[in-house]
Every structure is written in structure tokens, then in C-alpha cells.
C-alpha positions in Angstrom: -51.2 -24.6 91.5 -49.5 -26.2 88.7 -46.2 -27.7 88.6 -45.6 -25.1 85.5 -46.2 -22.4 87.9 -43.3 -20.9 89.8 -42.8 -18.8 93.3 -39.9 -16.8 93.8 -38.9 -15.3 97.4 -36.2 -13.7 98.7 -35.5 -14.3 102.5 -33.0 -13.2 105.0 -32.1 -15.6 107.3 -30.4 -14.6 110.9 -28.4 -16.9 112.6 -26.1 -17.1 115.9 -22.0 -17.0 115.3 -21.6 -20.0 116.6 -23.6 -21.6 114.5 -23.4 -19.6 111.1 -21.2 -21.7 109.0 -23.1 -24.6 109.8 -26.7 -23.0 108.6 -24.9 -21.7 105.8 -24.2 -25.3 104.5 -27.6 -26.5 105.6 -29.0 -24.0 103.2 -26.8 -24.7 100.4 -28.0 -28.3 99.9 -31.0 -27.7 99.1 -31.4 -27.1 95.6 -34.6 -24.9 95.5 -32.3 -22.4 97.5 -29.3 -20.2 96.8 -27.5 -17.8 98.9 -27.1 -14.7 97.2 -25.2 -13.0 99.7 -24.1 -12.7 103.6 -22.8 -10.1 106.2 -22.3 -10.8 109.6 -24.7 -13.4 111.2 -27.3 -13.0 108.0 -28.2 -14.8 104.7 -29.8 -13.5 101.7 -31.5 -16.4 100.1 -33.9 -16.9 97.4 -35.8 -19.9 97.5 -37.4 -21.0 93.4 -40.4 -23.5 94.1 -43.7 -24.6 92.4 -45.9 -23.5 95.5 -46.2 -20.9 97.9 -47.5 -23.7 100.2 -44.1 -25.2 99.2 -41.2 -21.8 100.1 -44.0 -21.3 103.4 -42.6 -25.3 104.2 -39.0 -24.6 103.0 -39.2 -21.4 105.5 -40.2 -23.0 108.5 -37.7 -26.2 108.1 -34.8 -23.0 108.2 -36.3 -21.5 111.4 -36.2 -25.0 113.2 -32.6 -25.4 112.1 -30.1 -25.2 115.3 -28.6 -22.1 115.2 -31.5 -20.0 113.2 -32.9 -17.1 115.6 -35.0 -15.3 112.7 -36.3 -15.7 109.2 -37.9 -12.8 107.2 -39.7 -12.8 103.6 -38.6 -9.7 101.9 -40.4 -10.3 98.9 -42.9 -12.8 97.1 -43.4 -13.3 93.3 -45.2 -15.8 92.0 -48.1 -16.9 89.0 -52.1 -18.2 89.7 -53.6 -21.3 87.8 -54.2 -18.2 85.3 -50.9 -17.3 85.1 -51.6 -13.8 86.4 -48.6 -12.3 87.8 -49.0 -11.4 91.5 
């Protein structure tokens, strides 16, 4: 894939109370990922990278992250080296 190419997923991320506001901050410094909203213990993030390789990465550095007990895709979107819309 291209570097012209773009993926764009949605995610909701769960994490414990404890830890919350500290994933929360995790997740805001990385700049391929904005929080869109949260209730309770969750995050709804969409992650803007040039692979799906890339937001599969970006997804399993969250899940590692102290605190994290689930991460689910809700949706994928992204372009082939064709640019055919998947």
C-alpha cells in the first residue's frame, strides 16, 4: 500500500476505573488517533493511518496499555494500490 492510501477505523476501547484517565491521555498523544467520545470506562476512537498493517499495530500497542481490558474495531474503511474503495 501506498503512503497516498489511507485507513480509517473506528475503535472502542474499554478500560478499568482506575486506570481510565490515564489510557485516555495515552491515547491522545498519538497523533494518528482522536477520541471522539467516552462514557463510563469506554473510548470511541478513530485511528487515520496509511496501512491496515499499521491501525492492526496501533490496536495492539492500546490493548497492552496498563489499564486496557478490551479493544473492539467497529468499523474499517480503507483504499487498495487501485484505489478501490473497500
Amino acid at each position: 500500500m501506498n503512503q497516498d492510501n489511507q485507513v480509517v477505523s473506528s475503535i472502542l476501547v474499554h478500560a478499568d476505573a482506575d486506570n481510565f484517565a490515564i489510557v485516555k491521555e495515552k491515547i491522545a498523544l498519538v497523533p494518528q488517533m482522536e477520541i471522539i467520545e467516552t462514557d463510563e470506562n469506554k473510548l470511541a476512537v478513530v485511528l487515520e493511518t496509511v496501512s491496515t498493517e499499521y491501525a492492526v499495530g496501533l490496536c495492539e500497542d492500546i490493548r497492552r496499555l496498563e489499564g486496557v481490558s478490551g479493544v473492539e474495531i467497529i468499523s474499517h474503511f480503507f483504499e487498495d494500490e487501485n484505489n478501490n474503495i473497500q
